[in-house]
N, C-alpha and C positions, 0 to 999 in steps of 0.2 A: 309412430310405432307401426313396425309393418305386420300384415294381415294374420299372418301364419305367428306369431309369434305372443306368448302370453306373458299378462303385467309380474305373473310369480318368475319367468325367467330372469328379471330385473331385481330381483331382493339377492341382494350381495349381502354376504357373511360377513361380519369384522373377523379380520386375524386374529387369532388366538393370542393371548401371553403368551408369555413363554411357564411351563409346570412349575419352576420354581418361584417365581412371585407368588402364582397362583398359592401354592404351597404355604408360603411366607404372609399370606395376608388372612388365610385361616387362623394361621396359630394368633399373628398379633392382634385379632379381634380379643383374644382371651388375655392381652396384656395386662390387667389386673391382678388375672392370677400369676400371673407372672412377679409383675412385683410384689404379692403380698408374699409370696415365696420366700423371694428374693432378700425382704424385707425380716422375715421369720427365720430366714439362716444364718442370716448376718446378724441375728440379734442373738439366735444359736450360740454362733461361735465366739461371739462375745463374751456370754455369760457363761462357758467353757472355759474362754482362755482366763476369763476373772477369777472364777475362783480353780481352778488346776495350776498347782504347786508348781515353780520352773523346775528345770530339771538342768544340773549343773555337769560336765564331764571331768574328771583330771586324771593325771597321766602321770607316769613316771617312766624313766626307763634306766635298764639295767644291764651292764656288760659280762656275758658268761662264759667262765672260765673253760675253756677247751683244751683238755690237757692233753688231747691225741694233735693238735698244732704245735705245743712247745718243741722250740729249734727243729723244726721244718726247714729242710734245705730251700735255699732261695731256687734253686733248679724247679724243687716238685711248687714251687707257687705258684705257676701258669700252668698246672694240670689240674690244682684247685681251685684256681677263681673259672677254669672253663669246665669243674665239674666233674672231673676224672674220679677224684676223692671224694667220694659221698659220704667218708664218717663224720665227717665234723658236721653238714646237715643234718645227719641223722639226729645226733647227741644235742642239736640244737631243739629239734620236733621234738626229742623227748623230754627236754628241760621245759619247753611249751606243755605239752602233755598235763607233765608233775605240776606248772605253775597256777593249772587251771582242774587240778585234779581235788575232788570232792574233800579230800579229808586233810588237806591242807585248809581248804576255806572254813572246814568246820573248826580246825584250831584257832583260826583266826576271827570265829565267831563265839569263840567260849573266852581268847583272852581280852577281848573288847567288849563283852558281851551284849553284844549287839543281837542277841534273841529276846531281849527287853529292852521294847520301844515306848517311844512316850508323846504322847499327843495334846495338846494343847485346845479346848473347846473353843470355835470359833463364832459366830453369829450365823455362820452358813455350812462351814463345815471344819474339820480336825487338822490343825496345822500339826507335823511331826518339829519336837524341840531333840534339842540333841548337847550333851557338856553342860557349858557354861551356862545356856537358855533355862534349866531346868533349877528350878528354887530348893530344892531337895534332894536328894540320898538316898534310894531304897536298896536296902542289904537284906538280900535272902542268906538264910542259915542250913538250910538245905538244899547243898548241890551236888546230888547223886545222879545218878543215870535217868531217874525220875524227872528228876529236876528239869533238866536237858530238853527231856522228851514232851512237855509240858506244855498244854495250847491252854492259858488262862489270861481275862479279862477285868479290870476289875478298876473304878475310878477312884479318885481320889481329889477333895473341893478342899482349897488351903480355907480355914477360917480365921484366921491368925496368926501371929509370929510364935506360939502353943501349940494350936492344935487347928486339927484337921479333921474330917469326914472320911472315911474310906468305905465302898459299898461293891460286891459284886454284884456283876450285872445279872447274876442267876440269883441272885436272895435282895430282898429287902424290907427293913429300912437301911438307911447307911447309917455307922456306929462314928460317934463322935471318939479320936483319940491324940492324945498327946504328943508332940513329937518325943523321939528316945524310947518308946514306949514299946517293949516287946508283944508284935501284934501276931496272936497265934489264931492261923487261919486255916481254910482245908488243903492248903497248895505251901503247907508248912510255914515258919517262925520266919516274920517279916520284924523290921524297924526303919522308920522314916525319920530322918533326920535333917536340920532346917539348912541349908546353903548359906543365902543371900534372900531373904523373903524381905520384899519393902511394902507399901500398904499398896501398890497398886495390886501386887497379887491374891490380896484380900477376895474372896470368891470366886477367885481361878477353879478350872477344873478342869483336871489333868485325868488322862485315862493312861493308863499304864499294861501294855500287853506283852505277854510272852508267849513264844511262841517254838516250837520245836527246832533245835540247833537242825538238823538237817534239813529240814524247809528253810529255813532262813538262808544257810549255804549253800545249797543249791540255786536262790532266788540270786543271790550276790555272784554264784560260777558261773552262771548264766547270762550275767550283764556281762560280765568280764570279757575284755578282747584282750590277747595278746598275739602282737605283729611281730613283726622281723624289721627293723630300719631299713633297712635293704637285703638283696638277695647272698652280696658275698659279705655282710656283717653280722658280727655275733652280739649284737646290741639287740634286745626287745623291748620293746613300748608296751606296757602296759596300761588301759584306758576302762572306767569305769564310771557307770553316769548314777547320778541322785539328787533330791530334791536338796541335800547341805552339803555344803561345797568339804566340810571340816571333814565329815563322818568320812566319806567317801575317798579323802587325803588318807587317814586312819587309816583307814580299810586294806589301801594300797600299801604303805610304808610298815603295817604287821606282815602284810602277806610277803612282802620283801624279807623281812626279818626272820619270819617263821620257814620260808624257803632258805636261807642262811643258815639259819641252825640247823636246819634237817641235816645239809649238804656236810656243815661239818662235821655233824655226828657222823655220819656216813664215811668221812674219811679217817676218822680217828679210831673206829672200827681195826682195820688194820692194824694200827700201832697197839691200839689196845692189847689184840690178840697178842701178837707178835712180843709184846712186853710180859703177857702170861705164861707164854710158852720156852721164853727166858730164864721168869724166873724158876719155873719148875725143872727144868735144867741144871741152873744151878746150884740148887738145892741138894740133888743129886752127886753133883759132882762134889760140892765139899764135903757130903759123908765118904764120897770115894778116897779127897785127899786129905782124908784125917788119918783115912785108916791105912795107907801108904805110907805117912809120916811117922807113925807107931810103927809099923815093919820095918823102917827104916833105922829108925832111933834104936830097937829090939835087936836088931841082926848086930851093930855099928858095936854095942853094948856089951852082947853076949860073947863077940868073938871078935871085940878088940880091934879093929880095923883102923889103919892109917892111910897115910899117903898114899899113892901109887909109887912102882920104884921108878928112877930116872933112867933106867935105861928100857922101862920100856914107852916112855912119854912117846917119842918118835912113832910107835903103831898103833898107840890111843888116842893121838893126834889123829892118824889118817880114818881110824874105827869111828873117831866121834861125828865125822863127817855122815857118816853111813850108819849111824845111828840117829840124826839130826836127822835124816831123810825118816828111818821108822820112824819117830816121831811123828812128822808133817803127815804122814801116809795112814797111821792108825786116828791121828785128828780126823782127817778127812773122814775114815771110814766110820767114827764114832760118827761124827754131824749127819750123814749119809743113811747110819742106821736111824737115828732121831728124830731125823725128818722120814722117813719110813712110814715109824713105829704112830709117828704121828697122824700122819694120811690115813695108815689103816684103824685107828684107834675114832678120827673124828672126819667119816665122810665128808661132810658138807662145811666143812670150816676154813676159814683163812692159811693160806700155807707160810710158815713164818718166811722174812726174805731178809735178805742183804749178812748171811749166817755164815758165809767166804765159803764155802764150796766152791771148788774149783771147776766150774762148769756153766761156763755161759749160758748155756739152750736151756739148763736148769733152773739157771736163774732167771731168766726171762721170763719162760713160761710161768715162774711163779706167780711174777709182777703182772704180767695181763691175767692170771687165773684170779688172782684177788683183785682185781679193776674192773673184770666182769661179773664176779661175785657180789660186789657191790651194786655195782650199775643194777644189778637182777634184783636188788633186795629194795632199793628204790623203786622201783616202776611197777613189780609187787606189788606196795605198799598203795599205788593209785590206779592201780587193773586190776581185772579178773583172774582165774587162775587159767582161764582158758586164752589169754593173750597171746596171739602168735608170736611176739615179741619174744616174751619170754621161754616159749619152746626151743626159738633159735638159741634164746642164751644158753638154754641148757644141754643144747646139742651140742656148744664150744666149751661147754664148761666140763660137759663129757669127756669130748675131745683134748681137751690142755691137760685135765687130769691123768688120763692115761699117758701122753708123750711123758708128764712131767715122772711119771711111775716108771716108765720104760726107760727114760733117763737115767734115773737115780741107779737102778739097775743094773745098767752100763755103766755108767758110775765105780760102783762098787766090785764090778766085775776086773776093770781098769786097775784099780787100786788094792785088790788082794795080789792080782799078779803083781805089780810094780812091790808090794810088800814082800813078795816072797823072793826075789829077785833081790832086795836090799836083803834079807834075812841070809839068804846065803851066801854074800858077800861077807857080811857080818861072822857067819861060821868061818871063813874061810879066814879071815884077819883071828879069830879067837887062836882057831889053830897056831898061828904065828908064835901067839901067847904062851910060850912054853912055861916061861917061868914066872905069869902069873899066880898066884896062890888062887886056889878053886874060892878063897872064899869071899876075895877083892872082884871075883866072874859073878858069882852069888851078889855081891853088893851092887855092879851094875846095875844088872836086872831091877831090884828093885826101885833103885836110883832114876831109871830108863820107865818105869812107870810111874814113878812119883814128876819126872818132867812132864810125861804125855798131858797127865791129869792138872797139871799145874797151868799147862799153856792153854789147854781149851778152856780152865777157867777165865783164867786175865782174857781171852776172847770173847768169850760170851760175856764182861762184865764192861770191854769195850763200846759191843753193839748196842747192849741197854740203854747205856750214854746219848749213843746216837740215836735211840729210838726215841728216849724220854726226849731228845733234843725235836726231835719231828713232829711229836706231840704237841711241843712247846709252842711251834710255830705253824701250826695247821689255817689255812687261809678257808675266807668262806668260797662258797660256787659262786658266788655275781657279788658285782661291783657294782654297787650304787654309782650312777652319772648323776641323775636328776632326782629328788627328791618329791615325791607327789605335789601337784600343786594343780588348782584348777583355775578358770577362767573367769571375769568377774560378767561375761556375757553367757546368760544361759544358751543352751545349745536345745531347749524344746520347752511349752511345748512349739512348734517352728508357728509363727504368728500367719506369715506370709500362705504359706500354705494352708493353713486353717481355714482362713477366710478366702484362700482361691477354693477351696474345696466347698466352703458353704456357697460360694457365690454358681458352682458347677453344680451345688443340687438345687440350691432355686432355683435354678433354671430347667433343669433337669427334669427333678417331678414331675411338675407340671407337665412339660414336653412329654414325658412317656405318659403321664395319664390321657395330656389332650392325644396321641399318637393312637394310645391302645384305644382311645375310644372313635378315632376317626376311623381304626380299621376293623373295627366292629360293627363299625354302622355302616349298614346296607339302603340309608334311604336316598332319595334322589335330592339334595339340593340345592344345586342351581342351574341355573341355563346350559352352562358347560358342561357339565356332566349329563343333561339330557341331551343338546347336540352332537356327542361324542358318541350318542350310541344309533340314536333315532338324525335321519341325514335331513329330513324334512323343515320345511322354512322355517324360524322361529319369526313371530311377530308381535310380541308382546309376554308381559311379566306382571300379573295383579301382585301391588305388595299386600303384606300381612294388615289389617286393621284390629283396633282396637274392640268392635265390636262385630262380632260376626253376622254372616245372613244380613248386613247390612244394604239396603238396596236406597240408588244414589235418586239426590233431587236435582231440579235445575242449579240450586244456589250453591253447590258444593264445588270449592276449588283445592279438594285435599290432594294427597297424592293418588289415592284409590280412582278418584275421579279422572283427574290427567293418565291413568292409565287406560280406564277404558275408551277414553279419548283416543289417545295412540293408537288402540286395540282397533275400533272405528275407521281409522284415515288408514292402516295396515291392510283391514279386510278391502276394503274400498280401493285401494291400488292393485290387492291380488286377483279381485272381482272386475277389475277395470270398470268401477261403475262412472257413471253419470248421468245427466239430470232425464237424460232422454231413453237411456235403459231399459231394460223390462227388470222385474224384480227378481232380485236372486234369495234363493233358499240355501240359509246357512245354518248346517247341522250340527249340535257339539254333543261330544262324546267324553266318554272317561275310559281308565283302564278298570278302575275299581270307583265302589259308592265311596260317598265321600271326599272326595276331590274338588267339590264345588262348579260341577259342571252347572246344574240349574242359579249356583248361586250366577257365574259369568254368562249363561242366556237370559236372566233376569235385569242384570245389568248393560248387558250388550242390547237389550232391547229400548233399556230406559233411555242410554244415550245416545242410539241412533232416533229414536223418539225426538229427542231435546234439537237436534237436527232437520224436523221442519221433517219428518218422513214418515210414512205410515209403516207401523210394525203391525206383524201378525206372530203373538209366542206360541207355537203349540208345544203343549206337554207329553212329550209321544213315549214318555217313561211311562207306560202304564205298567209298570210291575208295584212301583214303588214310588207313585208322586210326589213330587214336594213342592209343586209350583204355587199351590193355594197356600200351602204352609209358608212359603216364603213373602206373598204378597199380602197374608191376613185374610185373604177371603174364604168364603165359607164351599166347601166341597159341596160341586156343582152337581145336582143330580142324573143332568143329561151332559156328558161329556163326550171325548173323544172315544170311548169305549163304547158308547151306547149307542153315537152315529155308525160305528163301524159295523154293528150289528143289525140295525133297524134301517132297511133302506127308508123308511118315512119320513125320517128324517132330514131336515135340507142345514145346510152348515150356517148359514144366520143363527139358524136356534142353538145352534153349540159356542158362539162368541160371545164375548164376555168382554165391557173395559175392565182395564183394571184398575184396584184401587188408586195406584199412584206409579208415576212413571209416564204416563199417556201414551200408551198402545194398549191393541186388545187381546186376551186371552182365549185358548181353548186348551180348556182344562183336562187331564188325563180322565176325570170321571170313577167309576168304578171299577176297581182290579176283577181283570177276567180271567178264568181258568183257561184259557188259552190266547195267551197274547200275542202267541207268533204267529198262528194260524188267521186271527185278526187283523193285522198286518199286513197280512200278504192278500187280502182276499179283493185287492183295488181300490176300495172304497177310500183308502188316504190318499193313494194319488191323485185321485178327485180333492181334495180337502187343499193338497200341494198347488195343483192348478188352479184352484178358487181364488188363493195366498197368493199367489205369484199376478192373476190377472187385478185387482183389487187391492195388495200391497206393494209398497216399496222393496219392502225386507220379508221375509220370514225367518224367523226365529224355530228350531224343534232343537229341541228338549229332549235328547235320547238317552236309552239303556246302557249300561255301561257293556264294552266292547266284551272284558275278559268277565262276564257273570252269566250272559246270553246269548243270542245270535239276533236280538232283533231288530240292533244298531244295520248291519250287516245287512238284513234283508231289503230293509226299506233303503240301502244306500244310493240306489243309482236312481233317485231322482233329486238330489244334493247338486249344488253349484261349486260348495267349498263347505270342508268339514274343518272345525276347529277343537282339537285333541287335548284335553285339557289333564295336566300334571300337575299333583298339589306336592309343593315343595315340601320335606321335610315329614314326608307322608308316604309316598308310593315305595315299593321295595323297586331298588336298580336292576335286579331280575326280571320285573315285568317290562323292562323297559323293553325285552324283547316283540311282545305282543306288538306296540306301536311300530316298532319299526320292520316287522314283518307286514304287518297290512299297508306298510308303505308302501316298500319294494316290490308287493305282487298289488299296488297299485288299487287295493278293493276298495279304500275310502279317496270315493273322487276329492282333486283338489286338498288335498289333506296337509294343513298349519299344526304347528305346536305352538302351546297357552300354557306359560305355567302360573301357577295359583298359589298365593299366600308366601310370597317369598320375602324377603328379609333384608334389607340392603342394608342394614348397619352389618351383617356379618360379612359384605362381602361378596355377597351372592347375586344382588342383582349384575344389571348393567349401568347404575348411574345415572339416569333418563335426570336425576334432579326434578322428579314429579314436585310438584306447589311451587314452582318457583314464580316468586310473585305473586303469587295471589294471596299470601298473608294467610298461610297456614296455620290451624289454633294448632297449639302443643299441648299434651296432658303433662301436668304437672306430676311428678313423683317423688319418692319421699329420697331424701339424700343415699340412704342405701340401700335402695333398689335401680336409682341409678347408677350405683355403683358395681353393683351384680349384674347388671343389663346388657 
């Protein structure tokens, strides 16, 4: 070793882990709680998925009649599947809409009545029965809008293939009754009647609950999906999940059915109308042609009429021609006023169709004005009035109305001219008529309105035909494809994920609890964490013992022992002692009381003792000794305080052996009201040079660094200070203290010592202290070392 160069230059740091081991061997100390966790989640989600009901899904699907696609030119198909046509999407969302709309479910919860549920008592909890499962019959006799609305509870115990128990769960005792037996209760006239009861049902107990139809459908609207098969089909899947596979089939195949009926009520609306407005028509017209028949028969009668004569057939021939036109022209104008008279008579009503007006746009218009009147009275029925939807409707239904009015109009405007046009052709041929008798002209006429009235009859008793034939044959909205059915594999609750999920919060908890409590905690420890802040040599780690203030003997080969061993052959290389040496004075210090600085100069003396050395401890803590306290002896009357005061004094008379250990003492003495001042006054340096020419070691016992200053004053007659850090104790804030009187270099030689550390957590360095010397173990009790 060359001259200039000191033995502290030579203590080499081990490299560091790497953060995340480090990280990683914190938490897995607490591996217990880990799996007790672990172990409580998974036992969690056991006893969840044991007793929680599967939950079943089934499906149907249904093909909906789009009657804005019928005979679709093949041309416009490649503007619909690329989207061009947006009504048939449309009409599809709204048949979605309707299928999943509130009062549809609610009919299909009043005809199933599925707001009375039934439960089966389990040993742990209420299995739901459903049909067949259920041994009984309960028929309520009150089902008014009360009824409906009605949230009641109430059990019922079979005691026999007779009778029964019934008890509400708001009154008791429960009344013993008969099955057949008219049971009048507060939720009105019940009777229970027996299924299938075999003896094993004998003390069943069944709860029976009802529940308000709109909470019920709402719960059922709400599971309910319905999709689209795909984007350019008019197929929907309807899917619905529950704990019985049957109910849930039901549920679906009403809601089809209830959807069906609505749709064709909806269409037959139309015909209906249309077949009213018929027959009120006709009604009409045959008082008109009764009483043209009597004019007829009366005129024919009174003045005798015959044939017409043969010569003048030849211009009643070409007249009848142009009469056959009035005819057709005052038809028209009659049907023309009717439907008028009708519009303005019944705003918002069906316009009758298919009546032969001679007017396409009229007729058109009609048929889409009654297919959106419809359409509006459906979607109504499951929205709001404030539905944007339906404002559109009625701005088109506005709209149709008027053209179809403006039409008729025109219409009629068309065919007075055309009428008067035939009327005076008609004059014109009469004139011809010389020798007609005025009273065969008079016969016409009547004749000429007895046809008009004749023909619009046989017409309008044509269309009735054809209407009652429409009626006949009215098809539903959707086509059953698939019939509900569900799967014999439940679809929840999902097992897999249940227990990935328990297994993600055992582990979890724990982790955040051990997390939040590592980053709460401000203390220091272990090595790493103090050499991370403080750069200064480390050279030893006292672990934790089972008795504190314990001070070592010769015979001791524990771990506490082998470390102050280490602690010894550490200062000893930074001191570069050997045999022929002068003696060095070594100072230990703390940041704070408490830390066990006198406990390791107590021990640090014992085992340099055991070493064949002479020690000298002084206790230069005179604020607060503890040196006597630690070694049992009794507080010395002349101490370190009382030489510093009394120059008479010579330092023999302040030593002391000590009880045990074999070195000698000089005890702090009496606390004096000024220690600093004491201190500084020389008189220890004297006491240091006594120690040093007369001992091997010295040993002082100082004040703690951050409480005083008198570690500090007396620093620079120290060889080597050793800084002592009690694990699990000092706040990592103070760490600053030490590592500032490093760097400005005021504690000569200055090691770090930390104290009471812990290596099963982790925290030491592994020295493997007692190895081989057959270490006693303290026995503990099975769960405490399992807590440990």
């Amino acid at each position: 070793m060359q001259q200039n160069e000191k033995p502290s230059d030579f203590i080499f740091i081990e490299e560091e882990n790497t953060n995340i081991r480090y990280e990683i061997e914190k938490y897995l100390h607490y591996w217990k709680w880990f799996a007790l966790a672990v172990v409580l989640a998974i036992l969690g989600a056991y006893l969840y998925l044991r007793y929680t009901p599967n939950t079943y899904e089934a499906s149907t699907s249904i093909l909906i009649d789009d009657p804005n696609s019928e005979g679709l030119p093949s041309q416009l198909s490649m503007f619909q599947e690329l989207g061009a046509l947006g009504d048939t999407q449309k009409n599809i969302e709204n048949e979605m809409g309707i299928l999943k709309s509130k009062s549809l479910m609610m009919r299909v919860v009043r005809k199933l009545e599925l707001h009375v549920s039934y439960f089966l008592e389990g040993r742990v909890r209420q299995g739901e029965v459903y049909k067949g499962q259920i041994p009984f019959k309960a028929t309520f006799f009150i089902k008014d809008s009360t009824f409906f609305e009605r949230d009641t509870t109430f059990t019922l115990q079979i005691l026999s293939d007779t009778h029964f128990k019934l008890a509400d769960l708001t009154e008791s005792p429960s009344i013993t009754h008969a099955f057949g037996e008219n049971i009048n209760t507060n939720y009105g006239d019940i009777t229970i009647t027996p299924r299938a009861i075999t003896p094993k049902a004998f003390g069943s107990i069944y709860t029976i609950r009802v529940s308000p139809v709109k909470t019920v459908a709402e719960r059922y609207r709400s599971s309910l999906d319905v999709t689209l098969l795909s984007d350019w089909a008019s197929i929907l899947v309807l899917k619905l999940k529950g704990p019985i596979k049957l109910k849930v089939e039901d549920i679906l195949n009403e809601l089809v059915r209830q959807y069906n009926k609505d749709a064709v009520e909806y269409k037959s609306l139309v015909g209906n109308n249309t077949n009213t407005f018929i027959n009120e028509r006709l009604s009409l017209i045959e008082t008109e042609l009764e009483k043209v028949d009597k004019s007829a028969e009366t005129f024919k009668t009174k003045n005798k009429l015959s044939d017409i004569p043969a010569e003048a057939e030849l211009i009643l021939t070409t007249n009848s021609q142009i009469e056959k036109q009035i005819i057709d022209l005052n038809t028209q104008l009659r049907l023309v006023d009717y439907v008028m008279a009708h519009m303005d008579v019944s705003a918002n009503a069906l316009i009758p169709e298919n009546l032969g007006i001679n007017s396409g746009e009229v007729n058109a218009n009609s048929t889409r004005y009654n297919e959106i009147l419809l359409e509006r009275g459906r979607i109504a029925n499951s929205s709001g009035k404030n539905n944007p939807v339906l404002n559109n409707l009625d701005t088109q239904l506005r709209q149709i109305r008027e053209s179809i009015a403006q039409g008729l109009t025109n219409l009629k405007s068309r065919l007075v001219i055309a009428l008067e046009e035939a009327r005076a052709q008609e004059r014109n041929m009469n004139a011809r008529i010389t020798s007609a008798p005025k009273k065969e002209r008079e016969y016409r006429d009547i004749q000429r309105r007895q046809q008009i009235i004749e023909t619009l009859y046989l017409f309008l008793l044509q269309k009735r035909e054809e209407n009652a034939i429409t009626l006949a044959v009215t098809i539903p909205n959707a086509k059953l494809i698939d019939v509900a059915e569900s799967s014999d594999v439940p679809v929840g609750p999902k097992r897999k994920m249940i227990y990935a999920i328990a297994l993600l919060l055992g582990l979890g908890i724990p982790f955040i609890f051990l997390y939040l409590m590592f980053a709460l905690d401000n203390k220091v420890h272990n090595p790493k964490e103090l050499e991370a802040v403080v750069k200064a040599p480390f050279i030893g780690d006292i672990p934790k013992t089972i008795h504190e203030n314990r001070i070592l003997v010769k015979e001791d080969r524990g771990a506490m022992a082998e470390a102050f061993r280490m602690l010894r052959t550490n200062i000893n290389f930074m001191l570069g002692h050997t045999m022929n040496a002068t003696s060095k004075a070594v100072y230990i210090t703390s940041t704070t009381p408490g830390e066990g600085k006198t406990f390791v100069a107590i021990n640090l003396a014992t085992v340099l003792a055991m070493s064949k050395k002479k020690v000298l401890l002084i206790g230069a803590d005179i604020r607060k000794p503890k040196v006597a306290e630690y070694l049992n002896m009794p507080s010395a009357e002349i101490g370190l305080t009382v030489f510093l005061t009394n120059t008479t004094i010579e330092i023999p008379d302040i030593i002391e052996r000590a009880s045990s250990g074999g070195f000698d003492v000089i005890q702090s003495g009496i606390v004096p009201p000024n220690p600093s001042e004491l201190l500084m006054n020389g008189r220890f340096d004297t006491i240091l040079d006594y120690g040093k020419n007369h001992y091997d070691y010295v040993i002082v016992d100082t004040a703690p660094v951050n409480m005083v200053t008198d570690t500090v004053q007396i620093a620079s007659k120290a060889d080597m200070f050793l800084y002592i850090v009690r694990a699990n104790y000092l706040d990592k804030r103070l760490l600053e203290i030490p590592k500032k009187l490093y760097n400005e270099k005021r504690l000569p030689n200055m090691a770090m010592v930390m104290n009471d550390t812990d290596s099963k957590k982790g925290y030491g360095y592994g020295y493997g202290y007692g190895y081989g010397y057959g270490e006693q173990k303290t026995k503990h009790s099975w769960l405490k070392r399992f807590w440990s």
